[in-house]
C-alpha positions as CSV (number, residue, x, y, z in Angstrom):
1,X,0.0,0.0,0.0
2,X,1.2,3.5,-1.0
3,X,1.7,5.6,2.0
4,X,0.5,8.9,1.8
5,X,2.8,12.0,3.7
6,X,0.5,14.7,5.2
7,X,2.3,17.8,5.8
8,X,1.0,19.9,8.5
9,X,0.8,23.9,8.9
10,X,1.8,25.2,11.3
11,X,-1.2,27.6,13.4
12,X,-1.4,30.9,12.3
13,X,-0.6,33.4,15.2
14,X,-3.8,35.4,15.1
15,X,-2.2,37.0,18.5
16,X,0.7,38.7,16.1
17,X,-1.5,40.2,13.9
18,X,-3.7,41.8,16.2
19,X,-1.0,43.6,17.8
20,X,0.5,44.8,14.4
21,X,-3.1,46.1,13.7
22,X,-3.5,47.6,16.9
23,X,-0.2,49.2,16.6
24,X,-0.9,50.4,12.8
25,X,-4.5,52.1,14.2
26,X,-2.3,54.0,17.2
27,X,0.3,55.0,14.6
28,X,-2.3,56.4,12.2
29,X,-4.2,58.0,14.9
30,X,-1.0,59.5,16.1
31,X,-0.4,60.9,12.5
32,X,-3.6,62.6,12.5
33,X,-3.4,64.0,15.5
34,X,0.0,65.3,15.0
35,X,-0.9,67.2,11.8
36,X,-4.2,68.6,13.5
37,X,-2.1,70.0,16.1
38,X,0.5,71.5,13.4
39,X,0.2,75.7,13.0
40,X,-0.4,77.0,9.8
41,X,2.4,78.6,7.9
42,X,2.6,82.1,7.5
43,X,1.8,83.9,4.1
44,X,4.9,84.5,1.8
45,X,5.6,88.0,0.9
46,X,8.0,89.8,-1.0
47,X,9.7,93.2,0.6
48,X,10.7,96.2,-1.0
49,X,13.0,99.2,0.4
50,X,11.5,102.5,1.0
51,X,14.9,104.4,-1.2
52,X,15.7,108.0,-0.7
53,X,15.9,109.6,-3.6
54,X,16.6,113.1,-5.2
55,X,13.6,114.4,-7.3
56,X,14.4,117.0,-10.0
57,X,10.8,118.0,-11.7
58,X,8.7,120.7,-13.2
59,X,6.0,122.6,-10.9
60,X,3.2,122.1,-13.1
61,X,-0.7,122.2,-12.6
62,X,-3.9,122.7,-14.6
63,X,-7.3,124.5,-14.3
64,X,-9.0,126.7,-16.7
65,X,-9.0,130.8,-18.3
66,X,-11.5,132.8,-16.1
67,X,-12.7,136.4,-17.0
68,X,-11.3,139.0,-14.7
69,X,-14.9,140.7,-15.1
70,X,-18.1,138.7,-15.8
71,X,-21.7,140.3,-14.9
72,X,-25.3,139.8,-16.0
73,X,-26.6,143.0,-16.5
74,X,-30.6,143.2,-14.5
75,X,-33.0,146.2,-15.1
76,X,-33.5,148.2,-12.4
77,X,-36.8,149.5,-13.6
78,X,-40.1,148.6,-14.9
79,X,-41.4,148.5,-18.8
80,X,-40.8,148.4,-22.0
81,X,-37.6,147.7,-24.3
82,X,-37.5,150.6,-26.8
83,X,-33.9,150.6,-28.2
84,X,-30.9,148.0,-28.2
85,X,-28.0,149.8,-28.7
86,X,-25.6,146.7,-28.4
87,X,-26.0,143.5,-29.5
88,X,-24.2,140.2,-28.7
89,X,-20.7,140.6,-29.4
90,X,-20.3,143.6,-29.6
91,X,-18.0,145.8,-27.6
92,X,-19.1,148.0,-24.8
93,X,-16.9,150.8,-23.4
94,X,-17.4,151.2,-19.3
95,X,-20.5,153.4,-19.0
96,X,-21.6,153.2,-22.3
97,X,-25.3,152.9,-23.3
98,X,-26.4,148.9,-24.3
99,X,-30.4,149.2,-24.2
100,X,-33.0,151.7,-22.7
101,X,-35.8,150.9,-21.0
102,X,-39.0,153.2,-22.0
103,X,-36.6,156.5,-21.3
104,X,-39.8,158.6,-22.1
105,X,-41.9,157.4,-19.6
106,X,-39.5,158.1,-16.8
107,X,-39.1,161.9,-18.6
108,X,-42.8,162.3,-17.8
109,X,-42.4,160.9,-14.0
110,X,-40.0,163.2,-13.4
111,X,-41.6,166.3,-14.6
112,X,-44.4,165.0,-12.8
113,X,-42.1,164.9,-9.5
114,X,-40.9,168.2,-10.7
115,X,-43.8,169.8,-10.5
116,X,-45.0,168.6,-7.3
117,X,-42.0,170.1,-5.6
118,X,-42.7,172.9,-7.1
119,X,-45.8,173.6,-5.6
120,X,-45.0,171.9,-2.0
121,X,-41.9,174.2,-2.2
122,X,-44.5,177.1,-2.5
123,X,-46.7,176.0,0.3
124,X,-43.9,175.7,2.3
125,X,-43.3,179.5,1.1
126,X,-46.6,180.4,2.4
127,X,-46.6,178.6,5.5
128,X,-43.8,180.1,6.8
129,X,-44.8,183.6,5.8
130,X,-48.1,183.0,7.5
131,X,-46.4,181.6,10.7
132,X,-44.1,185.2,10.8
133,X,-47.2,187.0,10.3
134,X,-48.7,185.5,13.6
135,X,-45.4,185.4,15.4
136,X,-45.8,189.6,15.1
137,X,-49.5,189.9,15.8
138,X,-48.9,187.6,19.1
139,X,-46.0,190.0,20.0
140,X,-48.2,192.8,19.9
141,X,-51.4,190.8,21.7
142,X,-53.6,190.8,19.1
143,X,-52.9,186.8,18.9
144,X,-53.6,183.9,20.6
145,X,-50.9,181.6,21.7
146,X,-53.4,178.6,20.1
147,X,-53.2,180.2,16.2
148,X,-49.3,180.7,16.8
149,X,-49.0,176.8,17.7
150,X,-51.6,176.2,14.7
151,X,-49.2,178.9,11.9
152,X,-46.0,176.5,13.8
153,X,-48.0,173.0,12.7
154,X,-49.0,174.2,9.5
155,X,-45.6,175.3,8.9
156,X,-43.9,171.8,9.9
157,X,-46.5,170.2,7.9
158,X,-45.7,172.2,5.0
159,X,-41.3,171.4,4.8
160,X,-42.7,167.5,5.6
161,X,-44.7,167.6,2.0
162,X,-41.9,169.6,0.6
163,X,-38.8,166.8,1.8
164,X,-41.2,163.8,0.3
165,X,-41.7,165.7,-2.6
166,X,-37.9,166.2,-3.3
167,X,-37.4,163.0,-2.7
168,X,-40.0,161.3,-5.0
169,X,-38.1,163.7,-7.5
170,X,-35.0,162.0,-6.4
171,X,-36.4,158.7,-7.1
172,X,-37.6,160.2,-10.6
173,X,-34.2,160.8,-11.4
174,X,-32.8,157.7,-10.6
175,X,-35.5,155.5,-12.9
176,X,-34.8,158.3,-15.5
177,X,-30.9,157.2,-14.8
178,X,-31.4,153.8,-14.9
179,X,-34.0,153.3,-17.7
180,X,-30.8,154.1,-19.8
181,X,-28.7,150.7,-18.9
182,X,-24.9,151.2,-19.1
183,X,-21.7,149.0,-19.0
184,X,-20.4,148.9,-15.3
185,X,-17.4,148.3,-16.9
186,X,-15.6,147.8,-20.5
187,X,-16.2,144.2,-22.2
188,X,-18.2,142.6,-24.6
189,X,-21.6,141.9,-24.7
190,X,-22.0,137.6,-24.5
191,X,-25.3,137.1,-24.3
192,X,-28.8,139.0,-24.9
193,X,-31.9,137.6,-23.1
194,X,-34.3,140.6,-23.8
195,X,-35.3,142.2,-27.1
196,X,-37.1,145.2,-28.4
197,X,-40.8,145.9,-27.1
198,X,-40.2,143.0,-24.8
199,X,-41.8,144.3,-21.1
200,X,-39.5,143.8,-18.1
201,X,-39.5,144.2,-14.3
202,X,-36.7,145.3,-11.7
203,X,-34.4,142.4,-11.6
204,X,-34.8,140.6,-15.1
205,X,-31.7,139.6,-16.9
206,X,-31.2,141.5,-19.6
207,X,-27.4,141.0,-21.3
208,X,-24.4,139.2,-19.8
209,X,-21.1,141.4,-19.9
210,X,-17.7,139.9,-19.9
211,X,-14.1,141.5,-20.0
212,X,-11.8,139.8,-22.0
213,X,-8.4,141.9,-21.8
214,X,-6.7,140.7,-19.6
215,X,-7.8,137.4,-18.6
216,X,-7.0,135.2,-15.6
217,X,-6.2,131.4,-15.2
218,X,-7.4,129.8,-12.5
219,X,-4.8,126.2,-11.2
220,X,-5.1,124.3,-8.5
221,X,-1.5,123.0,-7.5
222,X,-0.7,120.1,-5.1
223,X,0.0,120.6,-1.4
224,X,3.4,119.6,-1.5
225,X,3.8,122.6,-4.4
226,X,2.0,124.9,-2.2
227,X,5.4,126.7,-0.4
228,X,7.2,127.0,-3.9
229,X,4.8,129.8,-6.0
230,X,4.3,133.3,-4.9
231,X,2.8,136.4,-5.9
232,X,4.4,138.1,-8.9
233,X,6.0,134.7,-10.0
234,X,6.1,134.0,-13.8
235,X,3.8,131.2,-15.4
236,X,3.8,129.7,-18.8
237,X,0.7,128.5,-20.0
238,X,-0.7,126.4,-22.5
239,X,-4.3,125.7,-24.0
240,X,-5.0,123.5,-26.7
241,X,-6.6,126.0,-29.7
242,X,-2.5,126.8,-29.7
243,X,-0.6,123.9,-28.6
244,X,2.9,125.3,-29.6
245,X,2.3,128.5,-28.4
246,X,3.0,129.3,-24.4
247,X,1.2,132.8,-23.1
248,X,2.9,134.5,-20.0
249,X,0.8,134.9,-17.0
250,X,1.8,136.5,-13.5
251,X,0.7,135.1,-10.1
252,X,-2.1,137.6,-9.2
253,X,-4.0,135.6,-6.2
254,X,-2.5,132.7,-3.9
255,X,-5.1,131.3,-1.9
256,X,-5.2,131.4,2.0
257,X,-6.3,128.0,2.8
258,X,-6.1,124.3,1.5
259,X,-8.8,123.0,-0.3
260,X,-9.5,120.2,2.4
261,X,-11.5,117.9,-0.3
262,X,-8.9,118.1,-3.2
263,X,-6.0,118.9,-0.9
264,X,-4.6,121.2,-3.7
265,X,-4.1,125.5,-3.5
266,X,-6.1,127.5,-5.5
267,X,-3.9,130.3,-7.4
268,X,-4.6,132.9,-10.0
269,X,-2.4,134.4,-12.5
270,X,-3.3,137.3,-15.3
271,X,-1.9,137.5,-18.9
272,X,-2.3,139.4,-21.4
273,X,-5.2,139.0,-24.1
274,X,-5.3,142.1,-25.8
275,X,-5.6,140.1,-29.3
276,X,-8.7,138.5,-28.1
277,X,-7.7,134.8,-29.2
278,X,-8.3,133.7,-25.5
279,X,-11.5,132.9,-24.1
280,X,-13.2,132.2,-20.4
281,X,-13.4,128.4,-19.9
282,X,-10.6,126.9,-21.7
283,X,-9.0,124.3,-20.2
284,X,-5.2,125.1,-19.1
285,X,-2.1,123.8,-18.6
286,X,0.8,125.6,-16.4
287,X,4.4,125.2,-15.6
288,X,5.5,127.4,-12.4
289,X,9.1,126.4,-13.0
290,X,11.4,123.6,-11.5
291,X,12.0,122.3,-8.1
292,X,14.6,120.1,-6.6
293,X,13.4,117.7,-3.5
294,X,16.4,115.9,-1.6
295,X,16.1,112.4,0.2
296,X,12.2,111.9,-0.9
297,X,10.7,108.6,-0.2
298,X,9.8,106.3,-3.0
299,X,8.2,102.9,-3.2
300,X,6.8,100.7,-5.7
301,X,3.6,101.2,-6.7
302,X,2.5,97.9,-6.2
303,X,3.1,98.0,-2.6
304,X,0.2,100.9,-2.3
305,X,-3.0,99.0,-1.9
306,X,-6.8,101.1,-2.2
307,X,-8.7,100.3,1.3
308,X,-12.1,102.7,2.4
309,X,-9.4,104.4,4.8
310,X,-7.3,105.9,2.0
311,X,-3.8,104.7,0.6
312,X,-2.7,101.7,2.4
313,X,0.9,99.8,3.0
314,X,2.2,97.3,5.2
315,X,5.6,97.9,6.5
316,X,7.6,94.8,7.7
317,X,8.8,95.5,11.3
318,X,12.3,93.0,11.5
319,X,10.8,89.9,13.8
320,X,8.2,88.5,11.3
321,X,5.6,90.4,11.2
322,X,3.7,93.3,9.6
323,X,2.1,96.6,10.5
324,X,-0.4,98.1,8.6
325,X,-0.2,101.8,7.7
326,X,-2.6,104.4,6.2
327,X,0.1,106.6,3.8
328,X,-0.3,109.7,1.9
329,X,1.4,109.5,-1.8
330,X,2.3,112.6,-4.1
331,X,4.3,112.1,-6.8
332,X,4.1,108.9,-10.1
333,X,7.1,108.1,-11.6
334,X,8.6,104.8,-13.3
335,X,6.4,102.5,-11.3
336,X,7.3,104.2,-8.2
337,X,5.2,106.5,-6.1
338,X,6.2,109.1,-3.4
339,X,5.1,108.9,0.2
340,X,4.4,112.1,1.6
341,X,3.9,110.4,5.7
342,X,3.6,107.1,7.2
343,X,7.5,105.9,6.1
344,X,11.1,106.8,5.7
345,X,13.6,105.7,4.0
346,X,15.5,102.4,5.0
347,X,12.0,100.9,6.0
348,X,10.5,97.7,3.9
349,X,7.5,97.3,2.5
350,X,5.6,94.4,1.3
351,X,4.9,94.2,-2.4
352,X,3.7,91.0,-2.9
353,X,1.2,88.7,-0.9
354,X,-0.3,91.4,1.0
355,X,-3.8,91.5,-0.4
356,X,-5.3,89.7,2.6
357,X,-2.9,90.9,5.5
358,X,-4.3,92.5,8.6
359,X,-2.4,94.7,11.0
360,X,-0.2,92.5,13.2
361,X,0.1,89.8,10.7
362,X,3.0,87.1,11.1
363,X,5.0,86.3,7.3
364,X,7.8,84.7,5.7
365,X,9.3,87.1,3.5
366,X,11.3,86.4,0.6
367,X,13.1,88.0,-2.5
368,X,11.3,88.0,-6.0
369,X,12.6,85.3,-7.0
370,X,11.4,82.9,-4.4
371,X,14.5,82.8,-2.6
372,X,14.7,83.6,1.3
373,X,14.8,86.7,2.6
374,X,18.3,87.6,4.0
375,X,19.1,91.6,2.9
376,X,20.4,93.2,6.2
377,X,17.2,95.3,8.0
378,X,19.9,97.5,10.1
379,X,17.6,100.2,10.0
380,X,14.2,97.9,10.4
381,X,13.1,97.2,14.0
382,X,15.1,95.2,15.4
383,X,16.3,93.0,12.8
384,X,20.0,91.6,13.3
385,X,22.4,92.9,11.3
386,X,23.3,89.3,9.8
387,X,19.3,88.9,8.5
388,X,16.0,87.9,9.4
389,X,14.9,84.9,11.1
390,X,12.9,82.4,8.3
C-alpha cells in the first residue's frame, strides 16, 4: 500500500496580527493628531525698500481761463424795451449805453415829480410867511398863543410835504438814470436775453457782460507745491486751440487755505489777451518752474493698496511680522510713487502677498525670486544685522 505523507501547517498566530493592527490604528491615529495640532504657515511676501531719492521735476498744474470781469446786467426798472444799442458781441466801453428801458416814460415821471415840488416848495413858502405873520400879531397881543401853535403846525407840515416831494423827484431821477442801462465796466456783450418791445420788471436779466483783456487762469497745485509759488511769480501757459504757443501769465491771487476735499491751493495768474484769441473756460495747462526735493521717499507702486481708509501699505517691522499703515502718496514716476507720511527711507514694505494681511500679521518674506529673505534690515526694527529669522 502506497503511504500517503501529510504535511501539517503550522497555526497561524492570530495574537501577532492583532497587535500589528493595533499598533498600525495608534500609529495612524497618532499621525492625524500630530498634523491637526500642526500651526499654519505664515503667508509669503516679498519686501521692497523705502529708497531716498533726489527728485528734480517741473511745478506744473492745470485748471482753466476765467474772465477777470463777468456780470449779467438786471434792469433796475419797470417797462418796456424801446432801443438796443448793443447787440451780442459787440464791444461795450465802461458806461456806455447797451439798451433803454421806455426812457420817455421816466421823462414824464420826473416832470411829474418836478412839479410837485414845485408847488409843495410854494406852500412851504406860504406857511412860513403865515407863521411870521402871527409870530408879530402875538407880540403885539392881538394873537392867541393857540393860532401861533396852529401857523407853527402848519408850517412843519408844509417842509414834511416839501422833503417827500424832493425826494420822490430823487427817485424820478434815478428811474430816469437807470431806464438808460450802461456797462459797469468795458467788455463785450456775450449774451442778450431781452429784445425790443419785450416788457421787463426790476431784476430781469437783460445782457451778460464779460471782459476779456486781460484774462486770468485759475490752477489748482498740489499741497506739496503749495510753499514754492508766490505772488508776482512767472507762469507759462498752454491751451489747446494753440498747442505750440505758451502765453505768459503773472501770479495775481495765492489762496489762503487748502482745499481740504482736493488737498490742492487755489492760485490765480493774469496774462495778457489784448488780441482776443483767449476765451473764459478753456482748459489750461501751467508750468511754475522747476523744483529740486532731496532724500524723498519712493516705493513701488504695487506696494500701495486702495482700502475705504485711503492709501494703504504694510511695513515689515524686522521679527516677522507686519504693520499696517494708512500713507499719503504725491508724486508717479517709473512705477514708483512718493510717500508724503507714514514711512522713511530704510524701511521695507511688502509688495507681494499682502492682499489679505491685517495689521499685526505674522510672514515669511522672501526675495522676488522665491529665494529667502536675508538683505540686512539694520535700519528695520530690530532685525539683526546678519538677517532675518525664516
Amino acid at each position: 500500500m502506497t503511504e500517503i505523507c501529510r504535511v501539517r501547517t503550522p497555526p497561524f498566530p492570530f495574537a501577532v496580527l492583532a497587535l500589528a493592527l493595533a499598533l498600525a490604528l495608534a500609529l495612524a491615529i497618532g499621525c492625524t493628531a500630530a498634523e491637526e495640532e500642526a500651526p499654519p504657515q505664515p503667508p509669503l511676501v516679498v519686501l521692497a525698500p523705502v529708497d531716498g531719492r533726489d527728485l528734480e521735476e517741473h511745478i506744473e498744474a492745470t485748471g482753466q481761463l476765467l474772465a477777470v470781469d463777468e456780470a449779467d446786467i438786471a434792469a433796475e426798472v419797470e417797462g418796456r424795451i424801446t432801443e438796443i444799442l448793443a447787440d451780442e458781441g459787440d464791444p461795450v466801453e465802461e458806461g456806455g449805453e447797451i439798451l433803454l428801458i421806455d426812457p420817455e416814460r421816466r421823462e414824464l415821471e420826473r416832470a411829474d415829480a418836478t412839479a410837485q415840488v414845485a408847488e409843495a416848495r410854494a406852500a412851504h413858502g406860504e406857511a412860513r410867511r403865515e407863521r411870521s405873520r402871527v409870530s408879530k400879531l402875538q407880540a403885539r397881543g392881538a394873537a392867541s398863543s393857540s393860532r401861533a401853535e396852529s401857523a407853527q403846525s402848519a408850517l412843519e407840515a408844509a417842509a414834511s410835504r416839501l422833503r417827500a416831494a424832493e425826494a420822490r423827484l430823487g427817485v424820478a431821477d434815478r428811474s430816469l438814470r437807470n431806464a438808460s442801462v450802461k456797462a459797469p465796466f468795458s467788455g463785450l456783450v456775450s449774451r442778450r436775453f431781452v429784445s425790443r418791445g419785450e416788457y421787463v420788471r426790476p431784476g430781469d436779466k437783460l445782457v451778460s457782460l464779460v471782459a476779456l483783456d486781460p484774462i486770468e487762469v485759475e490752477l489748482h497745485l498740489p499741497e506739496q507745491d503749495s510753499s514754492r509759488v508766490s505772488l508776482g511769480a512767472d507762469v507759462d501757459v498752454r491751451v489747446s486751440p494753440y498747442p505750440d504757443e505758451v502765453f505768459d501769465a503773472t501770479v495775481s491771487m495765492i489762496s489762503p487755505t487748502i482745499d481740504p476735499r482736493t488737498r490742492t491751493l487755489r492760485v490765480k495768474a493774469v496774462l495778457d489777451n489784448s488780441d482776443g484769441r483767449l476765451r473764459p473756460g478753456l482748459f489750461a495747462r501751467a508750468g511754475l518752474g522747476m523744483a529740486r526735493r532731496t532724500a524723498v521717499a519712493m516705493i513701488p507702486e504695487e506696494a500701495v493698496l486702495q482700502r475705504a481708509d485711503g492709501a494703504v501699505i504694510f511695513r515689515y517691522d524686522g521679527e516677522g511680522r507686519v504693520q499696517r499703515r494708512v500713507i499719503e502718496t504725491g508724486v508717479h514716476r517709473d512705477g514708483e510713487v512718493e510717500i508724503l507720511f507714514g514711512l522713511e527711507p530704510g524701511d521695507w514694505v511688502v509688495t507681494r502677498g499682502h492682499a489679505s494681511l491685517m495689521d499685526g500679521s505674522p510672514v515669511r518674506p522672501q526675495n522676488p525670486d522665491g529665494s529667502p529673505f536675508t538683505r540686512p534690515l539694520a535700519s528695520v526694527g530690530s532685525a539683526s544685522e546678519g538677517g532675518v529669522a525664516q
